[in-house]
C-alpha atoms as one frame of an Amber mdcrd trajectory, in Angstrom:
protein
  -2.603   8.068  15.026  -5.217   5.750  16.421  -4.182   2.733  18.522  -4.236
  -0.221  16.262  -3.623   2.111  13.496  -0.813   1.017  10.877   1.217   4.277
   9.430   3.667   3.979   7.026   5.702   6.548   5.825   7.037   7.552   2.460
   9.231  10.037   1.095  13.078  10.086  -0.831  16.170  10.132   0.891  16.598
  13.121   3.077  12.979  14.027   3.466  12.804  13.138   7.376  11.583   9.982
   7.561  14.264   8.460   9.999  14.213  11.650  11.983  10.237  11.356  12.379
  10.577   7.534  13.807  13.611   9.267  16.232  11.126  11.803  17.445   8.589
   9.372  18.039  10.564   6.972  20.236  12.083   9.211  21.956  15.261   8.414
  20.343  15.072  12.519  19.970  13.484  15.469  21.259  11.790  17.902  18.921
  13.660  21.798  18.404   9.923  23.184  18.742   5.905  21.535  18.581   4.502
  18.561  21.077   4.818  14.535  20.832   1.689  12.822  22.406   1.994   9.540
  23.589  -1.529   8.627  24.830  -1.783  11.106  27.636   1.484  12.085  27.689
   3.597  14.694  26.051   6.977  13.382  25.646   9.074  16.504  23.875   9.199
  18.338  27.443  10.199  15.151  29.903  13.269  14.550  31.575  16.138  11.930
  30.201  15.219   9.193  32.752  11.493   9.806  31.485  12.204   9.469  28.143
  14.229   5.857  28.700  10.953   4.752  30.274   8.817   5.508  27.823  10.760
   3.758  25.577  11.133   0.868  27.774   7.341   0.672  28.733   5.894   1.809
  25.625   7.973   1.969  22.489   9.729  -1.128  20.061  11.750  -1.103  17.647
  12.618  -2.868  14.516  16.206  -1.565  12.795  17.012  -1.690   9.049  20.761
  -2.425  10.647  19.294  -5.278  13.076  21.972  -3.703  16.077  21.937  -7.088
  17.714  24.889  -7.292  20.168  27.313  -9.787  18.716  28.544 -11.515  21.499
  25.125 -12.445  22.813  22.558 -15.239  21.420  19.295 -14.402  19.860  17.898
 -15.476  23.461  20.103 -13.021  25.548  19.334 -10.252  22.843  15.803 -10.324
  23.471  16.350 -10.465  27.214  18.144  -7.662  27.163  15.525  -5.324  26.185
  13.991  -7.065  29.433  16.596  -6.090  31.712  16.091  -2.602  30.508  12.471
  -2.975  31.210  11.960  -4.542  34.295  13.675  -8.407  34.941  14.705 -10.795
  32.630  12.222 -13.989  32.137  14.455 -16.558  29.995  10.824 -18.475  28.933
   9.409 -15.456  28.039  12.365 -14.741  25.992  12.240 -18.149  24.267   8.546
 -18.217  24.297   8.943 -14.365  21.715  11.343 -16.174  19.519   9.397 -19.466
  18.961   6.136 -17.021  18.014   8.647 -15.529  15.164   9.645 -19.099  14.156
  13.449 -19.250  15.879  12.783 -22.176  18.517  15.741 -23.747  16.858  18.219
 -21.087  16.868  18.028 -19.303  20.239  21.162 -20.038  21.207  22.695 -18.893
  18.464  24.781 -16.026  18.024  23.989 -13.308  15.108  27.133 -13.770  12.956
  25.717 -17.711  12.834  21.950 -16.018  11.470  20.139 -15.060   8.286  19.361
 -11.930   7.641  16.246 -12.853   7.685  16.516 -14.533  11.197  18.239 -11.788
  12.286  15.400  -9.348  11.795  12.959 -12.195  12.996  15.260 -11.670  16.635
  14.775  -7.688  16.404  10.913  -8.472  16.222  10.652 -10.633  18.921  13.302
  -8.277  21.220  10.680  -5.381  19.776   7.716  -7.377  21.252   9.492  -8.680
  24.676   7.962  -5.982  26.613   4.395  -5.373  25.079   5.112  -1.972  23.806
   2.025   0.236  22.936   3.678   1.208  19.840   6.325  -0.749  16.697   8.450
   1.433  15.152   9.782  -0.446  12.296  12.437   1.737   9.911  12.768   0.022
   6.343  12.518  -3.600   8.597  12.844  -5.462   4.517  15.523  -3.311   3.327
  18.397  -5.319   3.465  16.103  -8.485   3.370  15.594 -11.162   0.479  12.407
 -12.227  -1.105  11.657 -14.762   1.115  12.430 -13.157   4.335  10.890 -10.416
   3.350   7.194 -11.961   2.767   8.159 -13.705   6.591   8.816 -10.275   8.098
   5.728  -8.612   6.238   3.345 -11.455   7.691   4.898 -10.804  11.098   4.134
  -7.300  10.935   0.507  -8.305   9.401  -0.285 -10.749  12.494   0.861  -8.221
  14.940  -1.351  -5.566  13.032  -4.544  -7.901  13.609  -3.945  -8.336  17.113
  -4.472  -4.614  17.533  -0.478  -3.386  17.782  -0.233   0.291  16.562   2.821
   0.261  14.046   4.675   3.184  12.271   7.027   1.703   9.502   8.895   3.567
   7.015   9.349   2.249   3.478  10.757   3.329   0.565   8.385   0.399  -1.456
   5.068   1.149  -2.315   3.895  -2.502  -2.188   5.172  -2.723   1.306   2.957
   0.488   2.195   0.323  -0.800   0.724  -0.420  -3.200   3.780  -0.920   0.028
   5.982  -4.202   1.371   6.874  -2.418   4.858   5.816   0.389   6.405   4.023
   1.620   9.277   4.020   4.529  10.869   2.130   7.184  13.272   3.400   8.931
  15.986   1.556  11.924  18.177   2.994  10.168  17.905   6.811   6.523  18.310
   6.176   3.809  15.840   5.011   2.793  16.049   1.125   0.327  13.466   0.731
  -1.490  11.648   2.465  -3.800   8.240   1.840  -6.642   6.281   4.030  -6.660
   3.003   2.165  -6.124  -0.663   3.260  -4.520  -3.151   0.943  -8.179  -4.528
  -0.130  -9.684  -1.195  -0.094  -7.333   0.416  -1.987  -7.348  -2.131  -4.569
 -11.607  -2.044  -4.901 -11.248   1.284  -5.508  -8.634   0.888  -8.438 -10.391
  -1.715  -9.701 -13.717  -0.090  -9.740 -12.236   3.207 -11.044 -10.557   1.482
 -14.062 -13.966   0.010 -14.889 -15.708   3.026 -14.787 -12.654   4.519 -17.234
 -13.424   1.459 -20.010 -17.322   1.841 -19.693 -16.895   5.784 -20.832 -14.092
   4.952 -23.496 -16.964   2.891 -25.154 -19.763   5.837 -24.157 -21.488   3.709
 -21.706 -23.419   4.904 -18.854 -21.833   3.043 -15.459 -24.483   2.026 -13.216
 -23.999   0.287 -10.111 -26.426  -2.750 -10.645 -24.853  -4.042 -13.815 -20.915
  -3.415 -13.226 -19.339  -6.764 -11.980 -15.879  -5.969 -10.708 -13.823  -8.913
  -9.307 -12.956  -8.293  -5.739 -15.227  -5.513  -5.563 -18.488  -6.551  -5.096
 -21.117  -5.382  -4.140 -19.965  -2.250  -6.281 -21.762  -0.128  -3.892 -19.651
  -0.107  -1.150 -16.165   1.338  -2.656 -18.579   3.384  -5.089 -20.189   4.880
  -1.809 -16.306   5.361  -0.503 -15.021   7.403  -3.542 -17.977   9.675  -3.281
 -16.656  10.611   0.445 -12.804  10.973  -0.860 -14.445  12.693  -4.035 -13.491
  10.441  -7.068 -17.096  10.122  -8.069 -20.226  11.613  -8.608 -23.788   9.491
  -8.491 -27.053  10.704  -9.508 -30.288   8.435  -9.340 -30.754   5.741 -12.149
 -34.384   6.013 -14.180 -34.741   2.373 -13.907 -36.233   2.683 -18.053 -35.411
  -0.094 -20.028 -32.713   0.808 -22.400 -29.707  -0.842 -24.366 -26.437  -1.698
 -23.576 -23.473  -1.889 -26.227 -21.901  -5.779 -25.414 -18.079  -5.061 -24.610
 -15.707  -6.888 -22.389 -12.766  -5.501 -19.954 -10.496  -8.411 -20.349  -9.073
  -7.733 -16.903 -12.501  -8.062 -14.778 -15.576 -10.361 -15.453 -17.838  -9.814
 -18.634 -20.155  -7.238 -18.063 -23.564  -8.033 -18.754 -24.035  -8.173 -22.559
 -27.851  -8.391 -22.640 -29.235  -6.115 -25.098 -32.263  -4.563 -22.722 -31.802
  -3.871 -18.994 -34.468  -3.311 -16.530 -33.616  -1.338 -12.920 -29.864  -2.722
 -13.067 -29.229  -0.602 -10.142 -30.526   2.638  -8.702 -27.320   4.988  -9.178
 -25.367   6.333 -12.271 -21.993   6.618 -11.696 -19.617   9.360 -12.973 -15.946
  10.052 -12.426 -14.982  13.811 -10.874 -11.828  15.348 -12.196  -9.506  13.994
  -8.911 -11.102  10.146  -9.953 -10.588  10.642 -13.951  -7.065  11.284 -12.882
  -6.473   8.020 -10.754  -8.228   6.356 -13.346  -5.821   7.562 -16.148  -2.990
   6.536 -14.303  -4.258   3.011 -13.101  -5.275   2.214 -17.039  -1.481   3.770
 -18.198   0.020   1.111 -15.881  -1.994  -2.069 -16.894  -2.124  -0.904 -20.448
   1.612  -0.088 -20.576   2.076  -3.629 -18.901   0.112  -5.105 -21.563   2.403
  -3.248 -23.979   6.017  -4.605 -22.255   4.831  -8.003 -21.826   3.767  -8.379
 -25.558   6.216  -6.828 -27.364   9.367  -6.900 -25.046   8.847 -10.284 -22.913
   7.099 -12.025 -25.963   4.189 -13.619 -24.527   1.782 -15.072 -26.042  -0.979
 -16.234 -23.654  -3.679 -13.508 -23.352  -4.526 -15.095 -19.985  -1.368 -14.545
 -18.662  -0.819 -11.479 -20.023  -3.597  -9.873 -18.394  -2.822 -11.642 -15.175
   0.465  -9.934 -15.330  -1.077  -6.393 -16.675  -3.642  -6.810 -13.796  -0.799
  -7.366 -10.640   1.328  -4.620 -12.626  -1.592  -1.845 -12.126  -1.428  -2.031
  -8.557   1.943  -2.382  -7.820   4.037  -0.068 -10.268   5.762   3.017  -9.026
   5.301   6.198 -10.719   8.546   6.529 -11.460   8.729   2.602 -12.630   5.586
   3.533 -14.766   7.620   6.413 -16.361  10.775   4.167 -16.736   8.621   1.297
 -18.970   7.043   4.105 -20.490  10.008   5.522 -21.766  12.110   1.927 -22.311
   8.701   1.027 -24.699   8.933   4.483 -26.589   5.890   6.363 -25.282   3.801
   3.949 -27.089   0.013   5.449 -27.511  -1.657   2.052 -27.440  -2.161  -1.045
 -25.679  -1.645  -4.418 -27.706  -6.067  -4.506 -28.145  -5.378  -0.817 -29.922
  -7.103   0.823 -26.667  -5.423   4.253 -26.198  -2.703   4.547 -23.103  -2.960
   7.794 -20.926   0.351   9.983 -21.416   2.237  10.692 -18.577   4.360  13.461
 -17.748   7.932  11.467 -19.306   5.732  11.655 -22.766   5.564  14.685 -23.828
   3.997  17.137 -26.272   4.961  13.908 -29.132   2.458  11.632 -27.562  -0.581
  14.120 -26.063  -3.757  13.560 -26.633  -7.042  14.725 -24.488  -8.166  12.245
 -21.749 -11.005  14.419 -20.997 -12.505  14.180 -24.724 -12.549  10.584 -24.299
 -14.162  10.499 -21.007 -16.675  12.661 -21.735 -17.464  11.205 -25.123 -20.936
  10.999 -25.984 -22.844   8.527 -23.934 -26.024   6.808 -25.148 -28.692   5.450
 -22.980
């Protein structure tokens, strides 16, 4: 990891997550291989080393909270001090006003929210100005609205240059890392090097490049108008790196245009002759057709539960929905509606929806004949 960097990690139950975070802080030492805290290689030090290193370097933020009972929020946080160094009662008050508890610093943890109570592990976390926040599922036993409080904790302390690890088991939570990756019995399966916004471009971009070849239109860079996205070039010139797309130079000939809309996104230009509307075609590899497929299955299948299962009727707000849905839904919550809906093979506008694997042979048809349609310049 970088310093600064934000990690989170994802995997199911059992895969090692917990046991990862442990290794890291020093909460346990490695059977075999090397831990590197900056210069430091922590897997071969002594006992006493290890509790300074944790002390001087490490924080950490609990699922469980493990506040002592019997002590305020004030004396909680200034006990991570004593472990430290010496306790500084300001300083202690001063952490828990920055996390929004002037008020209830003398209060003990049975008299706390849940959310409050997490707020406490944060600023006990940050007492010390550890190089590194270790944060294992910190909204998992949180509401809504303690949840978004926690989250923009961890965002501020992200932009002030703290290196955080933080396991999740929600994928909208990771998505506010700089990278994911995702465990699976010990060993890393996947891994992603996306921001939030990034991440999000590159959906959006991908799923307009996906509608402009369902309607055999060339996608060039000049006259795609992506919301959030612009200018196009830079996430196009990022998926050619991570090899989602192709780009070859644009003739710049007049030619015409058929006039079609993605509701989700802004009108593209609907002008019948276009002159040097960019310099560089754009074409999706096999890795990017796949992303694509599965970002258009989730709005589309959105589009598909919100008509016909939550009966609305506003287009607007149906594509608002369909539009948050696509970046948010699970795989396995994509497979779930997919199923609940019947495998349905079209979106409300009669636009075909990519199978998935909980489909089946019933509803197959062949992405890659629609992609690679006929295109007309």
């Amino acid at each position: 990891m970088e310093s600064g960097e934000w990690l989170a990690i994802m995997g199911p139950s059992g895969s090692g997550k917990s046991t990862l975070v442990n290794l890291i802080g020093c909460l346990d030492r490695p059977t075999s291989g090397e831990i590197w805290l900056e210069a430091e290689n922590v897997a071969n030090i002594s006992n006493a080393d290890l509790n300074r290193v944790r002390a001087e370097k490490v924080g950490f933020i609990f699922q469980q909270f493990h506040l002592i009972p019997y002590l305020t929020a004030v004396e909680n946080v200034m006990l991570a001090q004593y472990f430290h160094s010496m306790t500084d009662e300001q300083e202690a008050r001063e952490a828990l006003e920055r996390v929004g508890l002037k008020g209830r610093a003398d209060h003990l943890p049975a008299h706390l929210s849940g959310g409050e109570q997490q707020r406490v592990c944060i600023a006990r976390a940050l007492i010390n100005d550890p190089k590194i926040v270790l944060a294992d599922e910190p909204t998992g036993n949180l509401d809504a609205v303690n949840e978004e409080i926690v989250l923009r904790l961890l965002r501020q302390l992200h932009q002030q240059g703290r290196t955080i690890v933080m396991v999740t088991h929600d994928p909208v939570v990771a998505r506010l890392a700089d990278r994911r990756i995702e465990l699976h019995h010990g060993k890393i399966a996947a891994s992603e090097v996306f921001s939030m916004a990034d991440e999000e471009q590159l959906d959006e971009v991908l799923e307009e490049l996906w509608v402009l070849a369902e309607h055999g239109e060339i996608a060039e860079i000049g006259r795609m108008e992506v919301h959030g996205a612009l200018p196009v070039g830079i996430p196009v010139e990022k998926m050619t790196e991570i090899g989602f797309v192709t780009t070859t130079p644009h003739p710049l000939e007049a030619h015409n245009h058929k006039p079609f809309v993605n509701p989700c996104h802004d009108a593209l230009k609907p002008t019948s002759v276009s002159i040097g509307d960019g310099s560089m075609i754009v074409e999706l590899t096999p890795r990017g057709r796949q992303r694509a497929a599965d970002i258009i299955r989730r709005h589309r299948l959105a589009e598909r539960l919100f008509t016909d299962s939550l009966a609305l009727d506003s287009e607007t707000e149906i594509e608002q929905q369909a539009c948050r849905f696509e970046h948010i839904l699970s795989p396995e919550a994509t497979d779930k509606i997919c199923t609940f809906l019947g495998h349905p093979r079209t979106c409300p506008h009669g636009a075909p929806i990519p199978p998935g694997a909980c489909c089946g042979k019933q509803t197959e048809f062949t992405n890659q004949r629609i992609l690679e349609s006929k295109q007309s310049v």
